[in-house]
C-alpha angles and dihedrals in degrees: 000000000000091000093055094047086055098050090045084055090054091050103047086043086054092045092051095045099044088048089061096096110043083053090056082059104053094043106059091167100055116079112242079229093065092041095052086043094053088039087055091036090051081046109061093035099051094070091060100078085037093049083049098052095044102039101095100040084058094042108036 
């Protein structure tokens, strides 16, 4: 289980970042600063509810 949810991880990472820049395309107005800052931002935030969820079954 904790394997698949890893590799899950890796994949939606990979989707998200490789999305970056077609949605700095499609959004002229918006500075590519602001949208790799709310990608990274999106990023690390994202494993927290994951690491809670997780964490005892990691940890028990």
């Amino acid at each position: 289980m904790n394997n698949t949810l890893g590799i899950l991880a890796v994949i939606l990472a990979s989707i998200l970042w490789g999305t970056t820049g077609t949605v700095a395309s499609f959004a002229p107005s918006l500075s590519p600063l602001l949208i790799g800052s709310l990608a990274m931002g999106v990023g690390g935030i994202l494993p927290i509810p994951v690491m809670l969820l997780t964490r005892t079954a990691l940890f028990d």
